[in-house]
C-alpha positions as CSV (number, residue, x, y, z in Angstrom):
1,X,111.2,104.0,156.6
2,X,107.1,104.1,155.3
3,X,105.9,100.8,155.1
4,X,103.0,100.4,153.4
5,X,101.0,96.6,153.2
6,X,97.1,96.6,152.3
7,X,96.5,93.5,154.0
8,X,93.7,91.7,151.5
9,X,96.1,91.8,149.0
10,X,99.4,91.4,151.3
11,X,101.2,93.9,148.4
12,X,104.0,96.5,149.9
13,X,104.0,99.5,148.6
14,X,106.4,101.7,150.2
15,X,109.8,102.4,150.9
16,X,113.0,100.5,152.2
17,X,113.9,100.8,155.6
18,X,117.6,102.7,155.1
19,X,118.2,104.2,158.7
20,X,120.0,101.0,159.6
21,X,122.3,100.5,156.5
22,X,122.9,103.9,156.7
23,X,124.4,103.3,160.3
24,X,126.2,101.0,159.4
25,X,127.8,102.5,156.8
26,X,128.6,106.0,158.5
27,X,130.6,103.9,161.7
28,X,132.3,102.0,159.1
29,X,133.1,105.6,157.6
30,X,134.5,106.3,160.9
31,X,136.4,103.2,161.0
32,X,138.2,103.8,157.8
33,X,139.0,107.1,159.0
34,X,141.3,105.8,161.7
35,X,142.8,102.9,159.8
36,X,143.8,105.9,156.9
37,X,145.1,107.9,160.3
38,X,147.1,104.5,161.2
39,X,148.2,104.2,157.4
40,X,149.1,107.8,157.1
41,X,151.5,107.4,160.2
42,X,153.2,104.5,159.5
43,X,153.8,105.6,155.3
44,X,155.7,108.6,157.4
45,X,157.8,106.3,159.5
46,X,158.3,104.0,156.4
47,X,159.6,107.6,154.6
48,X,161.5,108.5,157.6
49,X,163.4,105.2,157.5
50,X,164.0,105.0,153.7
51,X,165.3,108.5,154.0
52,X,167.8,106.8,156.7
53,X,168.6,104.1,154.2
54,X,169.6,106.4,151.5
55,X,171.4,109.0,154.0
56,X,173.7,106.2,155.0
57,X,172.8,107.1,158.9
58,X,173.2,103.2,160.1
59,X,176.4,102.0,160.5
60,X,175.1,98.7,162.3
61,X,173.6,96.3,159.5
62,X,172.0,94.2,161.8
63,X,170.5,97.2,163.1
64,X,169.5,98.4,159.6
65,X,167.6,95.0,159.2
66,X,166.0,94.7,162.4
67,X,164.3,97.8,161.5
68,X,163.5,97.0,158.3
69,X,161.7,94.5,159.3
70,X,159.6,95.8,162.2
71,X,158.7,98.6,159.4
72,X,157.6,95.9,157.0
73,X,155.5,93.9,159.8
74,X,153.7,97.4,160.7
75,X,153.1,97.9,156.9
76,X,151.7,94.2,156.4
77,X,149.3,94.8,159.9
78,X,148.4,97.9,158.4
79,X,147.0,96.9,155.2
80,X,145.7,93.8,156.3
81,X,143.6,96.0,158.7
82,X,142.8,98.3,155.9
83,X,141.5,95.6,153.4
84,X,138.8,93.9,156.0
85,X,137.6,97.3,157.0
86,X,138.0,98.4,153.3
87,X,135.7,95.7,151.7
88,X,133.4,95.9,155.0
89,X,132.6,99.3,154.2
90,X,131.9,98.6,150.7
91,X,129.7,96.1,151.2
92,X,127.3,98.1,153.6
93,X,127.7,101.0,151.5
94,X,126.3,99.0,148.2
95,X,123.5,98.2,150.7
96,X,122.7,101.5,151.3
97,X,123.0,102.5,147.4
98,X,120.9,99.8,147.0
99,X,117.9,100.8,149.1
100,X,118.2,104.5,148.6
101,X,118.1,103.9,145.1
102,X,114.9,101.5,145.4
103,X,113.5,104.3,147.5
104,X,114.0,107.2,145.2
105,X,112.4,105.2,142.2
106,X,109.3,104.8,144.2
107,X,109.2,108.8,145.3
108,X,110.4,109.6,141.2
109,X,110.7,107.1,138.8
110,X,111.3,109.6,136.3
111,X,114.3,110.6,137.6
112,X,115.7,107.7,139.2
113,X,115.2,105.6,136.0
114,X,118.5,103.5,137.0
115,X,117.3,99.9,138.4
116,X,118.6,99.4,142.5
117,X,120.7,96.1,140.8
118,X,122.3,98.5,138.4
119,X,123.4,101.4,140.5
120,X,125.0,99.0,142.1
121,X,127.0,96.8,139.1
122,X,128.0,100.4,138.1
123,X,130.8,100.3,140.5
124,X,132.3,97.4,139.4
125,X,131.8,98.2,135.4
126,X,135.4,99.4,133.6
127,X,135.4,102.6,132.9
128,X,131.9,103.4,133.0
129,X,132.4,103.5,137.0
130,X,134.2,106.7,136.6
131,X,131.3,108.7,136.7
132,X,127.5,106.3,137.0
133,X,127.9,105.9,140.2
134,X,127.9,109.8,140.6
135,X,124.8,109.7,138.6
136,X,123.0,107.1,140.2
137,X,123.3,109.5,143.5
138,X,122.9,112.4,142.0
139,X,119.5,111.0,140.1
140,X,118.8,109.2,144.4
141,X,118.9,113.3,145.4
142,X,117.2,114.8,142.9
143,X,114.5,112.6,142.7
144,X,114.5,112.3,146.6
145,X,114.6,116.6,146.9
146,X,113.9,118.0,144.1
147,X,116.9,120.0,144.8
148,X,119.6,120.0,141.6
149,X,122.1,121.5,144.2
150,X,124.6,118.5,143.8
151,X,127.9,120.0,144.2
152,X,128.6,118.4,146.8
153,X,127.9,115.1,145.5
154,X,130.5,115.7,142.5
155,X,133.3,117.2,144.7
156,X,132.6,113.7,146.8
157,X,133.4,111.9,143.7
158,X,136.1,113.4,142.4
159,X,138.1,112.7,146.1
160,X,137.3,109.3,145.1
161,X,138.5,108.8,141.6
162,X,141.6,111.1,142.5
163,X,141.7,108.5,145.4
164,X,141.3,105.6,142.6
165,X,144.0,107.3,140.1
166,X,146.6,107.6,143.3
167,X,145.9,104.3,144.1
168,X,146.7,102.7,140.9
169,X,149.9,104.8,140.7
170,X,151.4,103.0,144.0
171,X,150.3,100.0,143.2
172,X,152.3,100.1,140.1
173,X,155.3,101.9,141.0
174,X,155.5,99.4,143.9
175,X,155.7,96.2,140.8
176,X,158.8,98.3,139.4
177,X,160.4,100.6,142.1
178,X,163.7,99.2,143.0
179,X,165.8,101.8,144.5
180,X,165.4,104.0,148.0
181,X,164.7,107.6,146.0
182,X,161.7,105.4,144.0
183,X,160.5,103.8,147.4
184,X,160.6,107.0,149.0
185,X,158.5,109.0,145.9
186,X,156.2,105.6,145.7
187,X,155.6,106.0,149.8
188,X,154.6,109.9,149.8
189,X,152.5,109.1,146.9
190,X,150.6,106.4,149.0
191,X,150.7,109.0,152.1
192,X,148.8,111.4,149.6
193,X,146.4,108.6,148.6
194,X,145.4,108.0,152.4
195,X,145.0,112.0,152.8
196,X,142.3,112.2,150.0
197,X,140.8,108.7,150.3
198,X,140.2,110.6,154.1
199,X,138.8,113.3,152.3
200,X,136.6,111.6,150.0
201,X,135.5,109.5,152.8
202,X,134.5,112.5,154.9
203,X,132.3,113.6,152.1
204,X,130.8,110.0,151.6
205,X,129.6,110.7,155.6
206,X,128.1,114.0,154.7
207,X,126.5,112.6,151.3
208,X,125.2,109.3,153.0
209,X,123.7,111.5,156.0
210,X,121.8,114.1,153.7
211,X,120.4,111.9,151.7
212,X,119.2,109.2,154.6
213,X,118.0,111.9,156.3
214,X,115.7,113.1,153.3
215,X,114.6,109.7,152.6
216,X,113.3,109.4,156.5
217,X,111.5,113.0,156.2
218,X,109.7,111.7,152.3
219,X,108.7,108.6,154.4
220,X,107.0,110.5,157.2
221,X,105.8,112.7,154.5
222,X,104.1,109.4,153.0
223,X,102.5,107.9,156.1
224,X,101.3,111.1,157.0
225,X,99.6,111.3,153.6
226,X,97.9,107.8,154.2
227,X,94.0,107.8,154.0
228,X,92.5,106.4,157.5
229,X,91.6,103.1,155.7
230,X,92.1,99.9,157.7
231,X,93.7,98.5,154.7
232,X,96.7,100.5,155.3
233,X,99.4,100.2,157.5
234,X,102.2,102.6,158.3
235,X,105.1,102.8,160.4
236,X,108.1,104.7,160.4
237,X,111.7,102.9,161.2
């Protein structure tokens, strides 16, 4: 990004460097895209092998419980895999909120009037997450653009609170479901979940890339505007 030091006074005034958080966050994107294509395929062999259950197809018990257990093993690998890339990809993504945030405050404080440290914590706030974090990026493109075409930012969103909803449902059908027909509902409900969280995190990709991409032509934008003073310094990451 612009980086701008006047070195008598040793002040920065410019923007964040966001191309690297930013690549981070899109191959942890892609990451979670095939852990969710993992998850997706073994919720269908876990449906497949409840629906055996409740068909009465095994006539061997020991066979029954041998693959009940290698089903339950793939299911534990599964998610254990999908919670370290999960919270992974959370943390670099709240890096880049972070800095693109900071970045659109310098190019339009009156329109990203949210504090970097905030549009953060707005993720983690009860119910108010539901929709600030959409409007701490949608405030990051405006004020970025100019451009109040943000539909695609919303439809992002929505993937992921539907993605949220869904995955509150599982988790607490899972706490109470104790027969085959509720474990096989509770499983194609947490296939579904995998579908949009894929969805949603498609979206995140496209949002993440816009937006980076803006902020890198506004910083270009800034050292081009730069007066040939040797107090100045620009570069461009």
């Amino acid at each position: 990004m612009a980086f701008h030091v006047d070195p008598a006074t040793g002040e920065s005034r410019g923007l964040k460097r966001i191309q690297g958080p930013a690549k981070f966050t899109r191959a942890m994107f892609i990451i979670m895209l095939f852990v969710l294509v993992a998850s997706v395929v073994s919720g269908a062999l876990q449906y497949q092998l409840l629906g055996a259950f409740e068909d009465g197809i095994y006539t061997d018990q020991s066979a029954a419980i041998r693959d009940g257990e290698a089903n339950d093993l793939r299911e534990q690998v599964v998610g254990i895999i999908y919670l370290g890339a999960f919270v992974i990809t959370a943390i670099v993504f709240l890096i880049w909120i972070y800095r693109s945030v900071f970045n659109a405050r310098i190019l339009n404080l009156s329109v990203m009037n949210i504090a970097p440290g905030w549009a953060v914590a707005w993720f983690f706030v009860p119910i108010a997450f539901l929709w600030m974090p959409y409007l701490v990026v949608k405030r990051a493109w405006i004020a970025t653009t100019n451009d109040h075409s943000v539909g695609f930012i919303l439809i992002w969103w929505l993937f992921f609170i539907a993605n949220s909803l869904l995955g509150q449902i599982v988790y607490r059908g899972m706490m109470v479901a104790d027969t085959l027909p509720e474990l096989r509902n509770i499983t194609l409900i947490s296939i579904l979940s995998d579908v949009v969280a894929g969805i949603g995190i498609t979206l995140a990709l496209v949002v993440v890339s816009r937006l980076t991409d803006r902020q890198l032509a506004a910083a270009r934008d800034m050292a081009a505007q730069l007066p040939p003073s040797p107090n100045y310094v620009a570069a461009v990451r």
